[in-house]
Structure formats: C-alpha cells, structure tokens
N, C-alpha and C positions, 0 to 999 in steps of 0.2 A: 407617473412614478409608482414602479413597485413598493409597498408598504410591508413591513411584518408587524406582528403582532408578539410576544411573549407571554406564556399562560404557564404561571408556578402554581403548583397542586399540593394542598399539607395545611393541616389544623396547625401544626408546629409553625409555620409561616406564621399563619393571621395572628398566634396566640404569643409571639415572640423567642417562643423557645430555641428556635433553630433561626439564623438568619440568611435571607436567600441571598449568596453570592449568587446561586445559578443565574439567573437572568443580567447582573451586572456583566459577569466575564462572558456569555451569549452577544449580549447588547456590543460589548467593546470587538469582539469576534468576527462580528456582525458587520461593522462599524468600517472594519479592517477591510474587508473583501467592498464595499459600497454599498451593503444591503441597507436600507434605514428602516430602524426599528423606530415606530409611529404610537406603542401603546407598550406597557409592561401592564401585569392583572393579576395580582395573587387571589386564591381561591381554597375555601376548605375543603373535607373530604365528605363533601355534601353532591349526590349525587343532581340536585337541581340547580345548584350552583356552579357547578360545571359545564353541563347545559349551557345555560344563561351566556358563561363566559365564551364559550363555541359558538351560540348565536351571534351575538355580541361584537365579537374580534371578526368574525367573517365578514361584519359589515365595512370593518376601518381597514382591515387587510387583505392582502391575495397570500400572505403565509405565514400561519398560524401556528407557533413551537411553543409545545409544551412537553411540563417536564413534573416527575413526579406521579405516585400512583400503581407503579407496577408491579410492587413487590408480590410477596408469596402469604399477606397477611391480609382479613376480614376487612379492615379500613382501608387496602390496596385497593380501587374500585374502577381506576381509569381504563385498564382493559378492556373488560365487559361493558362500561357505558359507552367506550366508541365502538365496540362491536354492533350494539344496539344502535346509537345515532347515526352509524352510516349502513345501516340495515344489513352487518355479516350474521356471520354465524364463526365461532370457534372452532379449528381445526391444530391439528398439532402440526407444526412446521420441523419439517426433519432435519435440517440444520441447527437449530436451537435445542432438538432435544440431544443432539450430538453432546453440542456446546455445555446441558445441563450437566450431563452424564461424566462429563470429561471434569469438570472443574468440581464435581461431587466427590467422584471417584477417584481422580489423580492428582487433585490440588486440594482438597478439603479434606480427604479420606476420612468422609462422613456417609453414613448410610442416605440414601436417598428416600424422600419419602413424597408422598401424591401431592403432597401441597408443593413440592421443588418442580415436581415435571410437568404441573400446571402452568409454570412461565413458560415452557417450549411452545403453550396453546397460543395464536392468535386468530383474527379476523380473516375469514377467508377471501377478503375484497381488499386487501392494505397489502404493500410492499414491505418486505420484512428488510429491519437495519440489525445485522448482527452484530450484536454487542461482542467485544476483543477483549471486555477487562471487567465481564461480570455473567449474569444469567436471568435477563430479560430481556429479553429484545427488542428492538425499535421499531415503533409502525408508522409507513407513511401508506397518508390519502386523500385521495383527491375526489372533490364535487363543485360542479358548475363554476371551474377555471382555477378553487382555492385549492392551497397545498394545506394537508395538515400533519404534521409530525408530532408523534407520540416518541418521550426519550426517557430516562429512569431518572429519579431524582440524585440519584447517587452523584456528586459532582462529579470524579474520575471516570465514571460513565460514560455519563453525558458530554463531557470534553471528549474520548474519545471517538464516539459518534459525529458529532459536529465537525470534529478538526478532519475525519477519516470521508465522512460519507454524506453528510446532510447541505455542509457548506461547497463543495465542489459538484456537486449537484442544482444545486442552486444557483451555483457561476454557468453551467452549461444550460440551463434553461431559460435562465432572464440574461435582459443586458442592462447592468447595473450600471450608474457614475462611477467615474473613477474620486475616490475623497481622500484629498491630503489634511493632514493633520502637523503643524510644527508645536511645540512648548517648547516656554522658557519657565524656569524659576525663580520667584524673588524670595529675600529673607528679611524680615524686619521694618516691614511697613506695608499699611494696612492698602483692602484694597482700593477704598476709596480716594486714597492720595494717589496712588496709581493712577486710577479715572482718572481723575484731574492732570496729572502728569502727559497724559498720553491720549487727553480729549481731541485735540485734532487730528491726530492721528485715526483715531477711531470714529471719528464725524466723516472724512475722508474715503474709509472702506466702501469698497465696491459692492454691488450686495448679493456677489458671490463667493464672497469671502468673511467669515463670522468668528467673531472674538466671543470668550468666556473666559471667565476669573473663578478660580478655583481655589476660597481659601483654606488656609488647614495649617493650626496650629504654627503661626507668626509664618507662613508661606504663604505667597500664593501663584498660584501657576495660571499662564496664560495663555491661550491656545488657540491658535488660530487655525479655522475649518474652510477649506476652501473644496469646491465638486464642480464638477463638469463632464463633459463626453469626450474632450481630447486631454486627454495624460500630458502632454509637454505645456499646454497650455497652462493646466491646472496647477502643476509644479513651478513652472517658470512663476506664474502670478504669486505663489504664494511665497515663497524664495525671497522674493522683490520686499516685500513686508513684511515678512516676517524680519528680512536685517534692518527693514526701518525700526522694527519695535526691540529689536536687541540694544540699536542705539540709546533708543530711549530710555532704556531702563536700565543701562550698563552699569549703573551704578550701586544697584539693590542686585543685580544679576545672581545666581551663585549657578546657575547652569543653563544651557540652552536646547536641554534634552531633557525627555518628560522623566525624572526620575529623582528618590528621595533624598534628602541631606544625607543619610548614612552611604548612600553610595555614592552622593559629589565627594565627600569627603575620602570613600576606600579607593576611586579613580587619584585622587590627590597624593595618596601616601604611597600608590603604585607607582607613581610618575618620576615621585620621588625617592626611588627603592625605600623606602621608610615603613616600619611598625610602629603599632599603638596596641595602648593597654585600657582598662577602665577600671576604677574604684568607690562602687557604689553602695550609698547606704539609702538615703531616701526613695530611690528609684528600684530599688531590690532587683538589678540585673535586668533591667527593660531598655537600657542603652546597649546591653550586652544583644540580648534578642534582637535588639532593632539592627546589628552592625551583622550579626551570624545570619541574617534572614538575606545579606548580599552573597551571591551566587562566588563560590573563589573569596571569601573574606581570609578564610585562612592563610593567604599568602600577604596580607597586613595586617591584622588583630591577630594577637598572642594570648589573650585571655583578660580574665575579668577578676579581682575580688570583692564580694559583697557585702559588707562588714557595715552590720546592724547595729550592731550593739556595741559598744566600750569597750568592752573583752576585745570581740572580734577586732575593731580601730587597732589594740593595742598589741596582739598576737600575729594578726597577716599584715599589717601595714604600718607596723614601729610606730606611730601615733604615741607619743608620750601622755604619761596620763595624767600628767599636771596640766600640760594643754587643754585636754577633756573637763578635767574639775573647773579650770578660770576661767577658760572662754566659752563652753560647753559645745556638745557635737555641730551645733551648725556655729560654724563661725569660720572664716576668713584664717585663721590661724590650723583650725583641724583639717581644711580639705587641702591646705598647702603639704601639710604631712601627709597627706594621703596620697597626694600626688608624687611624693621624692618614695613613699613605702613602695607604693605598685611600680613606676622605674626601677627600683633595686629590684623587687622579688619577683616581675614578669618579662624583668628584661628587654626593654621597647625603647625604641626612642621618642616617644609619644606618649602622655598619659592622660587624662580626664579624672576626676575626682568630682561626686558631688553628695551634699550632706544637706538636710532642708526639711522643713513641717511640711507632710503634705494633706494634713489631715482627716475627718475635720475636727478631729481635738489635739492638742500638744501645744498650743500656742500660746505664749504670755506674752504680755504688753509688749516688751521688749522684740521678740521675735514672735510674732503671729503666722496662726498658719499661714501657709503660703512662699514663708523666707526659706529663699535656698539659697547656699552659697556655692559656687562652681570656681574649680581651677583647675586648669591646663598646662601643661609645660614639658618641657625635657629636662635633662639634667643639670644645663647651667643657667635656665630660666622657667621662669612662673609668672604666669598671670591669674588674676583672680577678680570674678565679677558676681556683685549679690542680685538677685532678683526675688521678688512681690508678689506672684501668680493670688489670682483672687477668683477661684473655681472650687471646682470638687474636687478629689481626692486623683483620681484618674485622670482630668485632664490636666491636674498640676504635674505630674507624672510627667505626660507626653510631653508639654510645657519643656519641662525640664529636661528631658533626654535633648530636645531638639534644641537648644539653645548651648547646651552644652556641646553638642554635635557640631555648633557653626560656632562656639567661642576654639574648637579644637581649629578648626577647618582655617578663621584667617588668621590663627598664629601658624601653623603651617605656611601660608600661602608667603607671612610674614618672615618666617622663620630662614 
C-alpha cells in the first residue's frame, strides 16, 4: 500500500498562534482520490528539525507533502534546506520569475525588490509546480522511489497546487484503492447510546468496511469507510450497510449526508419555498454566521437582529419593557417577544430567538450561567424550550446556536 506522509512547517503551528487547517483539508483531499495519508508532523522553523521530519517520514512513506516555508522572509528556510538535502544548487526558473514580475507589476503595482525575485530561485534537481494564485513555487523530488513535494503555507496556495497539479499526478503514477465514504447525522444523543444501539450491527462489519463516531456539539456523525480495487464492489458493499445503519438510527437521524445542522435545516426551508430570520442576544450573531457560511443561504435567511442589551430588545424587536423589568432578558416571556419582533421587522415566515448566561459571570441562583431560553415559531405559533449548558463561554455559544438550529428544524418538519 502506497503511504503518504504530511509535513506542516511554522513556529506559528507549534506555538498555537495560527491553526493548521492545511494538513486537515490535504488529509480529506487526499482521502478523496484514495491516497492514505499514514502520518501528519507539524515542525518548527528549525532547520534540524526539519531534517529529522524528511528522515523520519521517508521512512513511514513513498510521499512526503509539505507545506510552509517559502516565503520572501529570514525565517522562510524550506527552500535552501531541500536544495541542500537533495544535494541542488539554486537557479532561477524563468517561469516563476515571469510569474513574480507579473503579479508585482500588474496586480500588486509594487516596486519589486531582490528579496521578491528570490522566490523565482529554485533547486536545480526538482520539478517546478507553478503556483496560479501567488509567487512561490512548488518543488517536487524524488530519491530512491520517495516523492517529495514542497507547497507554500499560504492555504489558497496550496489548495491550488494540490487540486491543479500535485493530486492528478499522483493518480497517474500510483494505483490507489478506490475508498467510499457514506455519513449520517444524528441529534441529541450521546454517542455511546448509539454504540449500544447499533452494537450488532457493528460486531457484524466485514473488515473491509469501518465505522467512526464523530461527536460535535449534541451531534454525532457516523461514517462508514469501505476500500477496495473494484469500484462496483466497494460501493455496492457499502450501500448495503450503510441503509442497515440509516435503519437503525432513523430515529435520532437529521440527515444522511455528511453535512452541518445549519444546512439540514437551509435544504428544509428550500424544499419548503420558506424563509427564516434570527434574533440574537446571548449568541451575538454566531447563529447568524453559522446559517451565512451555507453556500445560496440567501435564497432562505433574510437577516438577523442582535439585540444585546434592553434598548436594543426594546428598539429593533418591540420587546416591551415591562417584560424586561419582571421577568428579566433570559426568560421564556422575552425570547417570545423576540420572536413575533423579528417576523414583523425581517419579514420571514420562520424565526429563532434566543437570550441566555453564557458566561462565566452573570448568573444568580435563580438563573446560573449557562440558562438559555430559545423560541422558534411563525406568526400564528411559538414554541419555547429552556436549556443548562455547563461549559465555557464558547462552547455554551455553539451549545446554543445548535440546539436552537434543530428546535427550528422539527417545528418546520412539524409545521
């Protein structure tokens, strides 16, 4: 079995500062074509520890992708040390200094200076990957059978590299499995009831075919991986069980496509020609975010108001303010008003309201951090459910957007 390797380069990595997606959306990329990724390796910009990580990976794999390192800056150092470890010398590549001269000149309309035309330099033993959406280029190389790719840490980069040049490269050189992947979603129960729910089921699996529970914030996704060398095979088998396990779980289900509450529920209100609105205060527009991050939201959400404070309640969402004074902003009585405010003034037939401690101060006995109250409805009905979250500040948050995402979803489904 062909093996890869992933090598992320950056003090910023080890030290938290920046977090690597690169290697996750690499890894799932990867994942996608049949490649298996066998090791991920983050490393600083420590020129012996990079080394190390090149020794190191050559040994678990035959293709070695890293990423990060090739800027135009002092701590930039991945160039010259693979020039040196695969014994080049630097030369300028006339395409890349095309490449620099053009995006300096007629897209940056910045003077150019020796430290920019220094990325046109590479190795004169590597195949050059021209980068299409920046100014460093990609090096691959090869010794005794391993591949090694050098890519820029820039994410948009390096996705265009991989998607254009690195991964169809690597489909015409090796003969990978072909790996099917099915998900389901569940909502509101944990995953260990699941196991248990679906232990014969999964005692059963054949052991070409593997299960994974994926929880996240009262979800969890199930995934079934099946690989082989015949495609009809691989899909027929995994088809067969994956409708065993939709059975099984029909009843926590909320989708059977790997994808998040905010878009089971924008598929729902589309199906339904229906809009929604949101009216947020504890969550400060993080439901909002989460519903705009679906690709086409705007042909179902209308908008949001986020109404913090009392004024705000009482100005964009009619919230009477004797409500406010008696029962105070989280309670059962204010997110009702909040919900009939935002149907009038965002004009939806759908709305979400929610008001709640997320703290970790604001809570007294009566309402401790944590309480939030949610309501849902349209114009001639309302629902309304309190929840407890017993976390930090943030994931009472998410907590909360998602609960509120799926109390919308089966009054919809109910509706």
């Amino acid at each position: 079995m062909t093996n890869t390797s992933i090598i992320t380069i950056g003090d910023e990595l080890l030290i938290g500062q920046v977090i690597d997606t690169n290697s996750a959306w690499m890894a799932q990329e990867l994942n996608k074509a049949g490649i298996r990724v066998k090791r991920r390796v983050a490393v600083g910009d420590m020129a012996d520890e990079i080394r190390e990580a090149l020794d190191q990976e050559s040994v678990h794999a035959d293709i070695i992708l890293i990423t990060g390192g090739l800027g135009p800056t002092a701590d930039d150092i991945t160039k010259p040390l693979l020039c040196d470890y695969f014994n080049g010398k630097l030369i300028v590549n006339e395409e890349a200094l095309l490449n620099v001269k053009y995006l300096f000149e007629q897209v940056f309309k910045r003077a150019l200076t020796d430290r920019n035309l220094r990325q046109a330099e590479v190795p004169d033993n590597c195949i050059v990957i021209p980068n299409k959406r920046g100014s460093a280029p990609g090096m691959w190389f090869e010794r005794e059978g391993k591949i090694f790719v050098s890519m820029p840490g820039v994410p948009y980069e390096m996705k265009g590299m991989m998607e254009d040049d690195v991964i169809p490269s690597l489909i015409k050189r090796f003969s990978f499995p072909h790996i099917a992947h099915r998900t389901l979603v569940t909502f509101g129960v944990g995953e260990s009831m699941i196991a248990d729910m679906i232990l014969d089921f999964e005692t059963n699996l054949p052991a070409h075919i593997k299960l994974a529970y994926l929880p996240n914030y009262g979800m969890v996704r199930l995934r079934l991986t099946s690989s082989g060398t015949n495609a009809d095979i691989v899909e027929k088998d995994i088809n067969t069980y994956f409708s065993a396990l939709q059975l099984l779980t029909q009843a926590f289900m909320i989708t059977d496509k790997d994808e998040p509450m905010e878009q089971v529920l924008g598929h729902l209100l589309l199906q339904k020609n229906k809009t929604m609105c949101t009216a947020e205060s504890c969550t400060g527009g993080y439901i909002a975010h989460l519903i705009t991050s679906v690709p086409g939201s705007s042909a179902f959400y209308n908008g949001s108001v986020i109404s913090y404070s009392y004024k705000a309640k009482e100005e964009l969402l009619n919230v009477q303010e004797k409500t406010l004074l008696n029962k105070g902003a989280v309670s059962e009585e204010v997110v009702l008003e909040m919900v009939k405010g935002a149907l009038n003034n965002v004009a939806s037939d759908y709305a979400i309201a929610v008001s709640g401690i997320m703290g970790p101060n604001g809570g007294t006995p009566d309402k401790p951090v944590g309480t939030v109250w949610v309501a849902v409805g349209n114009n001639t009905k309302q629902v309304t459910r309190k929840f407890h979250f017993r976390f930090d500040r943030q994931r009472n948050i998410q907590l909360t957007a998602m609960n509120a995402l799926n109390l919308l979803r089966e009054f919809v489904i109910a509706d």
